[in-house]
C-alpha positions as CSV (number, residue, x, y, z in Angstrom):
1,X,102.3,60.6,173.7
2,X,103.9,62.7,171.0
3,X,105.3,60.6,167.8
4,X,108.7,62.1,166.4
5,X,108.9,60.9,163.0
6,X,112.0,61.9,161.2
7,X,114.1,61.0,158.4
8,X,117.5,62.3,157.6
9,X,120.2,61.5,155.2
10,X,123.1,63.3,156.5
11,X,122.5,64.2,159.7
12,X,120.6,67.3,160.6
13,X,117.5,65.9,160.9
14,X,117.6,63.5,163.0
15,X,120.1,65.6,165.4
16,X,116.7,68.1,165.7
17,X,114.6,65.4,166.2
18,X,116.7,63.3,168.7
19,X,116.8,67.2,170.4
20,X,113.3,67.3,170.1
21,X,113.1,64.2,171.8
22,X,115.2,65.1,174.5
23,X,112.9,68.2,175.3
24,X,109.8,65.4,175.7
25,X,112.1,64.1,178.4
26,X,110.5,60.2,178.3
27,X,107.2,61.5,176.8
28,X,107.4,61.2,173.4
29,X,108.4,58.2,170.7
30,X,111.0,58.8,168.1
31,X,110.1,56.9,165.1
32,X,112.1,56.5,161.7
33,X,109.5,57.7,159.0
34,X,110.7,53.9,157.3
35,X,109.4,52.1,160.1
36,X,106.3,53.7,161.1
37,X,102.8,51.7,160.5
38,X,99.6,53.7,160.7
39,X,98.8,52.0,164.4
40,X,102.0,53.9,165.3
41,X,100.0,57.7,164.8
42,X,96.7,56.2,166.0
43,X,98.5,55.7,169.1
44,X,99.6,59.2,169.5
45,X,98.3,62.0,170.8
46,X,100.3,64.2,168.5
47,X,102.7,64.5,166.3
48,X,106.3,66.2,165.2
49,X,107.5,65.4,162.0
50,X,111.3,65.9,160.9
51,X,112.6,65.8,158.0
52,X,115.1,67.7,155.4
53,X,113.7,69.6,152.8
54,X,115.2,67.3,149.0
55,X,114.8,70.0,146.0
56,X,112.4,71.7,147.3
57,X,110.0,69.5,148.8
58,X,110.2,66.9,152.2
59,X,112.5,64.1,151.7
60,X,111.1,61.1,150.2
61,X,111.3,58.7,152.9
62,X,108.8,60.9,154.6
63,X,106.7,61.7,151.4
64,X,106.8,57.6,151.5
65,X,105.6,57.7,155.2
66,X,102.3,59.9,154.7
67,X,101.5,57.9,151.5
68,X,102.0,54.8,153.7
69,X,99.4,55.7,156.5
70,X,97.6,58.6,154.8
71,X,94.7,56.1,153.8
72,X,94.5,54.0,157.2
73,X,94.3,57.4,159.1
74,X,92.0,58.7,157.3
75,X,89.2,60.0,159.6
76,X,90.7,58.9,163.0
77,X,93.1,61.4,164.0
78,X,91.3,64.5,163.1
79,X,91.7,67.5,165.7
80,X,95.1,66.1,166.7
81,X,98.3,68.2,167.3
82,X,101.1,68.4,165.2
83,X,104.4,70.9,164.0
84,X,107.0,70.6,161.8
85,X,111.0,71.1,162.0
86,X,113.1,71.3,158.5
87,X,116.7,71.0,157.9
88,X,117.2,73.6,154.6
89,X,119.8,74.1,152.7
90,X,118.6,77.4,152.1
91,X,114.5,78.0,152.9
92,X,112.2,75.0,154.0
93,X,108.9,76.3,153.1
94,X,108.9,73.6,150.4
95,X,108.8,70.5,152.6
96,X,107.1,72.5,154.9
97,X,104.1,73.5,153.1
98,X,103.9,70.0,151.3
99,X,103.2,68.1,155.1
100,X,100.6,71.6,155.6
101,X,99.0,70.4,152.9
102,X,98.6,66.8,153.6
103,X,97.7,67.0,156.9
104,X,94.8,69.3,155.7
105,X,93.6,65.7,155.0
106,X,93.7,64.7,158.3
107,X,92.3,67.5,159.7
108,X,95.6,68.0,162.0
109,X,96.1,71.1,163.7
110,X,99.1,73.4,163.9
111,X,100.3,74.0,167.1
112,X,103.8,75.7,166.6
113,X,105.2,77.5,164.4
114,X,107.3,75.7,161.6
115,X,110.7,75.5,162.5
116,X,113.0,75.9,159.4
117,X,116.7,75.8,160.2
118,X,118.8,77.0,157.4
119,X,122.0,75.1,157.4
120,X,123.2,77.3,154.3
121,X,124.3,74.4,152.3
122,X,124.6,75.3,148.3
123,X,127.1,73.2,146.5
124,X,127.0,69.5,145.7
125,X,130.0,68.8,148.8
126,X,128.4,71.0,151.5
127,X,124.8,69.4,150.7
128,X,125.8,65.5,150.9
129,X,128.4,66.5,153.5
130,X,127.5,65.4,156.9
131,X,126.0,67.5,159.1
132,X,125.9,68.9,162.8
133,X,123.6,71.7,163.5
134,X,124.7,74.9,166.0
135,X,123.7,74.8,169.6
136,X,120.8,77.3,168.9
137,X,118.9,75.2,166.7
138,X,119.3,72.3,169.1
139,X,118.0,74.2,171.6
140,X,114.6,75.5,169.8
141,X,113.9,71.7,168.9
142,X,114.7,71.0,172.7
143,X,111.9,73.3,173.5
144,X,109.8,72.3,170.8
145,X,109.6,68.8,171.9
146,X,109.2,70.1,175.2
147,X,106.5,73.0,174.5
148,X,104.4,70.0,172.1
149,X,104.3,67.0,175.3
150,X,103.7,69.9,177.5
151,X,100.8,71.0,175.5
152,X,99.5,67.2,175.2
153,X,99.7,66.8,178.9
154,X,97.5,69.9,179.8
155,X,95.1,68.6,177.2
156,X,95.8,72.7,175.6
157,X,95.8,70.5,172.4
């Protein structure tokens, strides 16, 4: 089973993760990053995690996540699966390269390439505006989801 853990706070996350999900067609779990417990990643197999990129770094409700379970997991999940999609206001590779390096911990291993979608939002109304993302990045988190369960079913991961 995959875990999709997301957080979003206007929109364009979890839109790519719920399209993520959709890829997994039934063989994933979509999981707010405020309500998942440790058990919740133990019982996975692998792992997406959503989020939009705050100042340059992953939201804080997922920052809150890792710190929640980092500890429990320690040690029990390495070799496991896992990629990353971020909703950016302009580039990503902040929140990005922050869940890079605390997976490291877990010994979790990249599997796709990060997917960054750059929703070009730059002034204080476009940013807490809500948001819907284009078909095209829909679609790449649609096969995402898919390409990850797909992976996890073949045992390639």
């Amino acid at each position: 089973m995959l875990a999709i853990v997301w957080h979003s706070r206007t929109g364009a996350s979890r839109a790519m993760a719920q399209s993520a999900d959709r890829g997994a067609a039934g063989r994933a779990r979509l999981i707010h990053a405020g309500d998942v417990v440790a058990q919740d990643l133990l019982n996975a197999s692998g792992y997406l995690f959503v989020c939009p990129e705050n100042l340059g770094t992953m939201s804080g409700m997922m920052k809150d996540m890792f710190d929640r379970c980092y500890y429990p997991l320690l040690g029990q999940i390495e070799g496991r699966a896992y990629a990353t999609a971020i909703a950016a206001g302009s580039d990503g590779r902040g929140a990005q390269a922050q869940i890079d390096r605390i997976v490291t911990g877990w010994r979790l291993r990249r599997v796709a390439e990060p997917l960054i979608a750059n929703l070009g939002a730059q002034t204080p109304e476009q940013i807490l505006a809500p948001k819907v993302i284009e078909q095209a990045i829909a679609q790449q988190c649609f096969d995402l989801g898919a390409a990850l369960c797909e992976g996890l079913d073949v045992g390639l991961f």
